[in-house]
C-alpha positions in Angstrom: 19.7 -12.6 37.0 20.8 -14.2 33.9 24.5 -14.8 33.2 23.7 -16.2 29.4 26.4 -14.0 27.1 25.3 -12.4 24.0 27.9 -12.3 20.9 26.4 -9.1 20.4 24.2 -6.8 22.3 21.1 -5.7 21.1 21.0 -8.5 18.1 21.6 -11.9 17.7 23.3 -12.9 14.9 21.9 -15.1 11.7 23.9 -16.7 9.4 23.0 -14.5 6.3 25.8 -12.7 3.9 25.2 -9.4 5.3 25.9 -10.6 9.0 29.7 -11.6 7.2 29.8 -8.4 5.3 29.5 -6.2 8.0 32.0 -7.9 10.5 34.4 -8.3 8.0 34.6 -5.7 6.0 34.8 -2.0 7.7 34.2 0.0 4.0 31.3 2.4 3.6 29.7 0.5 0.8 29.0 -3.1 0.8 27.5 -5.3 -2.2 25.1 -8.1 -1.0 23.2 -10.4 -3.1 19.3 -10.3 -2.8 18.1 -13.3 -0.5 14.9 -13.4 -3.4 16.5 -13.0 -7.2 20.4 -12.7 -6.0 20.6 -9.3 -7.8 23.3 -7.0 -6.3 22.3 -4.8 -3.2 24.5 -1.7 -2.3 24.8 -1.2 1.8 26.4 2.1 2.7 27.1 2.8 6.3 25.8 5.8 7.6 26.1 7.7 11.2 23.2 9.7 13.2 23.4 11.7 16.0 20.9 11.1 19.2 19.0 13.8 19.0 18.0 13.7 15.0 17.0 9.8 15.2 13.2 10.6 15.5 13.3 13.2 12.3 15.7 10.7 10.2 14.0 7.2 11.0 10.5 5.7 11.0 9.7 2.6 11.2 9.1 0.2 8.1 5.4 -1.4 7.7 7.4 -5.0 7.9 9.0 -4.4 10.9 6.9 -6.3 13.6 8.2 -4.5 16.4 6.0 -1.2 17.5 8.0 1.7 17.6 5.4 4.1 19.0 5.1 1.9 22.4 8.9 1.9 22.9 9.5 2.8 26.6 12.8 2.6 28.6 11.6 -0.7 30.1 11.3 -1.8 26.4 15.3 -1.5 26.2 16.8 -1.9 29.9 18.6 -5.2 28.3 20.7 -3.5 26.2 21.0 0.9 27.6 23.9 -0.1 30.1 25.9 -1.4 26.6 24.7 0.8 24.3 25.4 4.0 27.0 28.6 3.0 28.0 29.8 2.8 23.8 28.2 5.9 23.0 26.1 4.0 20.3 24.9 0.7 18.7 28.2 -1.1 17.7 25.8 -3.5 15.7 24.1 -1.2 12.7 20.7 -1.2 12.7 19.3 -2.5 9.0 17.1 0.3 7.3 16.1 1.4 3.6 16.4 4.9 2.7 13.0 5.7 1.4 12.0 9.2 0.1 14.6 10.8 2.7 13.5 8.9 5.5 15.4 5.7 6.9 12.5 2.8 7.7 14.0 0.4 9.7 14.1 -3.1 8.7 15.2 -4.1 12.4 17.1 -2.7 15.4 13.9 -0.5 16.5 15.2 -1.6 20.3 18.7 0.1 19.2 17.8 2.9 17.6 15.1 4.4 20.4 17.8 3.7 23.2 20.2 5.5 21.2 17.6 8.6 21.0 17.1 8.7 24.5 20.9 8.9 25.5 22.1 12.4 24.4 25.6 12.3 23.0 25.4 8.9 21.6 25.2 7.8 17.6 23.1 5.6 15.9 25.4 3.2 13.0 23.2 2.2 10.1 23.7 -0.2 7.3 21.4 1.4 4.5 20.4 0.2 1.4 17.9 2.2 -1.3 15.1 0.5 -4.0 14.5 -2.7 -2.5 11.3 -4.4 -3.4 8.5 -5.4 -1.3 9.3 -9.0 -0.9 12.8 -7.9 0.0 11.9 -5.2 2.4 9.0 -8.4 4.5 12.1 -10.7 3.8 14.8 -8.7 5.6 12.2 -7.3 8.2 11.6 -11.1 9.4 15.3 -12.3 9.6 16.9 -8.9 11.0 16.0 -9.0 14.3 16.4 -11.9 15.8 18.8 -11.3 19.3 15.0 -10.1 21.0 12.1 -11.4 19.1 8.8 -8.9 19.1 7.0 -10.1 21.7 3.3 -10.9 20.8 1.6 -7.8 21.4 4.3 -5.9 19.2 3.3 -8.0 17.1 -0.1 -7.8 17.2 0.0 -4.0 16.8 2.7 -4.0 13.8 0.5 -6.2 11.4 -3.0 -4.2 12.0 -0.9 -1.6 10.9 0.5 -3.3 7.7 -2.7 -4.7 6.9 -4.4 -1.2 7.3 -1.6 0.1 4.9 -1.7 -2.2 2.6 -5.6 -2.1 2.6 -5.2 1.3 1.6 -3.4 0.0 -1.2 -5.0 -2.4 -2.7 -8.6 -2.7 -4.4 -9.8 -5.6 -2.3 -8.8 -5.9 2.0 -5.4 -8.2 2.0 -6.7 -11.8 3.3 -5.3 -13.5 5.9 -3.5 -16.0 4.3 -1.8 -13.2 2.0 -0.2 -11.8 5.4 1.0 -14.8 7.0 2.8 -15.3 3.5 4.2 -12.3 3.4 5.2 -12.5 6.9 6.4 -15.7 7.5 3.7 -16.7 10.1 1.1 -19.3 10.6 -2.3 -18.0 9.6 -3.5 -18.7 12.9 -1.1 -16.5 14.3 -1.5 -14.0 11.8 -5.7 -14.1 13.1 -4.4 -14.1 16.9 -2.1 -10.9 16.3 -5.1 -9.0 15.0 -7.6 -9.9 17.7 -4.5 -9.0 20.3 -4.6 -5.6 18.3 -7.9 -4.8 19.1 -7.7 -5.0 23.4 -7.6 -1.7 24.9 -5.2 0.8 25.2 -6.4 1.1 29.1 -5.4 -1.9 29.6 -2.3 -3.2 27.7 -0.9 0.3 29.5 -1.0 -1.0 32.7 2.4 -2.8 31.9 5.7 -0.7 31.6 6.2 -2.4 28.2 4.4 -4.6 25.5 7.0 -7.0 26.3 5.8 -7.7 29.6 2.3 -8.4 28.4 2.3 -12.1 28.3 0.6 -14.7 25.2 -1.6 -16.8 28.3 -3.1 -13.6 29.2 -3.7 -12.0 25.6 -5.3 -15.2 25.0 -7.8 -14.6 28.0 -8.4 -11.2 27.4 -9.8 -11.6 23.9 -12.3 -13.8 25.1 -14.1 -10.6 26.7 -13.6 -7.8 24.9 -16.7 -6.7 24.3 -19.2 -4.2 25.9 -16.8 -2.6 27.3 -15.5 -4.6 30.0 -11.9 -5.0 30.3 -12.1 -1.0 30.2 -13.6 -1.1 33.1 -11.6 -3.8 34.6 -8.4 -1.7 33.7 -9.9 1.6 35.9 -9.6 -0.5 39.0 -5.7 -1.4 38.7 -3.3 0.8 39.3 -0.3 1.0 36.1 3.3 -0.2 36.8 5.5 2.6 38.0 7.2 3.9 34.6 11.1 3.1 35.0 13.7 5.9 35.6 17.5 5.9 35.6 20.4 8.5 36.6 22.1 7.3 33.9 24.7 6.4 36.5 23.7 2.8 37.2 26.0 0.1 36.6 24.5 -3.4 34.3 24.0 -5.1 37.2 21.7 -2.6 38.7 19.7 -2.5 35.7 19.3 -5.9 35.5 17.5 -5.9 38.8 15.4 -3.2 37.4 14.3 -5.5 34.8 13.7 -8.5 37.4 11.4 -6.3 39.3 9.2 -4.8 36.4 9.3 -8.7 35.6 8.0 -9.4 38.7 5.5 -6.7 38.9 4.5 -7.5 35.3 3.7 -11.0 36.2 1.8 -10.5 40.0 -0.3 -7.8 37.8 -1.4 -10.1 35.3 -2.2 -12.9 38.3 -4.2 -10.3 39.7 -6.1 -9.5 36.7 -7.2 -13.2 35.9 -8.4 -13.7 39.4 -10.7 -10.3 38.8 -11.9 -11.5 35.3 -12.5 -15.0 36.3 -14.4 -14.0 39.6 -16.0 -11.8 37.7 -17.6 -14.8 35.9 -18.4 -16.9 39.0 -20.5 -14.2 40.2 -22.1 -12.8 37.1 -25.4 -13.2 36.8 -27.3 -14.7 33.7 -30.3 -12.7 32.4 -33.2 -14.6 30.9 -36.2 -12.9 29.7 -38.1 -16.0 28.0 -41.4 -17.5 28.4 -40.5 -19.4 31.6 -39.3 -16.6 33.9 -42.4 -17.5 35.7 -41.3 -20.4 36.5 -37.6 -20.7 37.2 -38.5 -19.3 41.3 -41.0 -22.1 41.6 -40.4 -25.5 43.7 -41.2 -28.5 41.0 -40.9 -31.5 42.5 -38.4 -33.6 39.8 -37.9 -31.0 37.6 -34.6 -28.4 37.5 -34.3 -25.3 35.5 -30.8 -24.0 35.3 -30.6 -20.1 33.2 -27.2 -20.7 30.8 -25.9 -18.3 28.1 -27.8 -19.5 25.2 -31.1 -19.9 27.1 -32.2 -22.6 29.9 -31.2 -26.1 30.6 -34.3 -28.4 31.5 -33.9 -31.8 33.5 -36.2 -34.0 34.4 -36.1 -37.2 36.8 -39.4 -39.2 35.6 -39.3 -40.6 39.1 -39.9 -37.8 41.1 -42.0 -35.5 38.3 -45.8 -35.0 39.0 -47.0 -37.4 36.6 -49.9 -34.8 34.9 -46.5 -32.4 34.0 -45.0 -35.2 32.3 -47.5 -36.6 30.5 -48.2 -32.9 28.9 -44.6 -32.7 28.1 -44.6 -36.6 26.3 -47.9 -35.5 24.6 -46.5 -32.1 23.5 -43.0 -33.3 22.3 -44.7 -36.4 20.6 -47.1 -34.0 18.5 -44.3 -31.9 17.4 
């Protein structure tokens, strides 16, 4: 179990002027500069109760954190704290847009705060804040537990889907690791990650728990519908349950066993894939299926992906097969 301490649970705190504000200064309305012109922004504090969090908030398009595949495992890190205070005592960072509050980060927060009846959710709001404010504030406001990949992954096919929707022509690439603030391979790798399927990636008891290594394997055959099938024969990660009586220690070894779980279960499925490709065989349907059963003395014919491999050892070749090969290759 980690004994690291945390300045403050649930985020880790950046060096920006808002991060002062809000320590210092306990007023409802704070006036922060924009981190992109340094016009003034007005931050009001504002209080939720548990049980309205899912009709108040959404999630903002920047936000790289998936909201919809929040679990209880997503958030065993900080419950015991947030429980135990009867609410976030770091405000979660939203915009209030057309009556709705999209969060710009503390999506962990405020889904453990709807889950634990009684409890409050603390926001620091702010209203008409501009696109490249709203990516801007959405990459540097939640920093204590970085997205992992696949949250990722699922958070930008949904901005780009959005803004496609928006725009005349599809947003490039390059344009979203711009407006994210990630390498444009990373950007490419997010959206491939996006595509794996559902049946599989729900195996784990969180998106957190599916590892980069084994994203990075997965893509490779995703096609035909393969890892579908692969998913059918593994059984999912028992979903996590609490009494709500547990002390932090005991949900820390919660945590260390879904860890565990998570990481035996991804073992186990790159032994499947990979025997999977020992064993497979390799279909050829070309003008020397004929041959490929017959005994040629010198010659070996191997079936690969992208058709045959041919070798010859001139010692051991009947001479009449090799001298119609030389004449062939010569009058070509």
């Amino acid at each position: 179990m980690s004994n690291k301490k945390r300045a403050v649970i649930g985020r880790k705190i950046s060096n920006t002027n808002l991060d002062t504000l809000i320590t210092k200064d306990n007023s409802d309305s704070l006036i922060d500069s924009s981190p992109i012109d340094g016009r003034d922004i007005k931050w009001e504090r504002v209080t939720i109760e548990s049980q309205d969090v899912f009709n108040k908030c959404v999630k903002s398009i920047y936000n790289k954190r998936s909201f919809d595949d929040l679990s209880l495992a997503s958030v065993l890190d900080i419950y015991h704290s947030i429980k135990s205070s009867n609410g976030n005592t770091e405000p979660v960072r939203a915009e209030l847009v057309d009556g709705k509050y999209e969060i710009l980060g503390g999506l962990r927060r405020a889904y453990t705060v709807s889950i634990l009846p009684n409890t409050k959710l603390n926001l620091i709001v702010a209203k008409d804040l501009t696109e490249t404010e709203r990516a801007h504030f959405a990459r540097v406001m939640d920093e204590y537990a970085e997205p992992s990949f696949m949250d990722k992954a699922k958070s930008i096919k949904a901005l780009k889907t959005k803004l496609d929707s928006n725009n005349e022509k599809e947003i490039t690439g390059l344009e979203l690791s711009d407006l994210l603030g990630m390498k444009k391979s990373n950007v490419y790798y997010a959206l491939s990650y996006a595509n794996l399927p559902k049946e599989l990636i729900n195996l784990f008891p969180a998106l957190k728990y599916v590892a980069t290594p084994l994203l990075r394997e997965l893509v490779k055959y995703n096609k035909d519908g393969y890892l579908e099938t692969i998913a059918g024969q593994f059984t999912p990660i028992e979903p996590v349950t609490l009494t709500g009586n547990e002390t932090a220690e005991e949900i820390s070894l919660v945590e260390e066993e879904l860890e565990k779980a998570s990481k035996k279960l991804q073992k186990e499925l790159l032994a499947k894939i990979r025997a999977d490709q020992v064993t497979a065989p390799i279909s050829y349907d070309g003008k020397f299926k004929d041959v490929l059963d017959k005994e040629l003395s010198g010659v070996k014919i191997k079936t690969t992906k992208s058709g045959l491999n041919i070798s010859i050892n001139e010692s051991k070749v009947d001479p009449v097969i090799l001298d119609k090969l030389v004449t062939a290759l010569n009058n070509n």
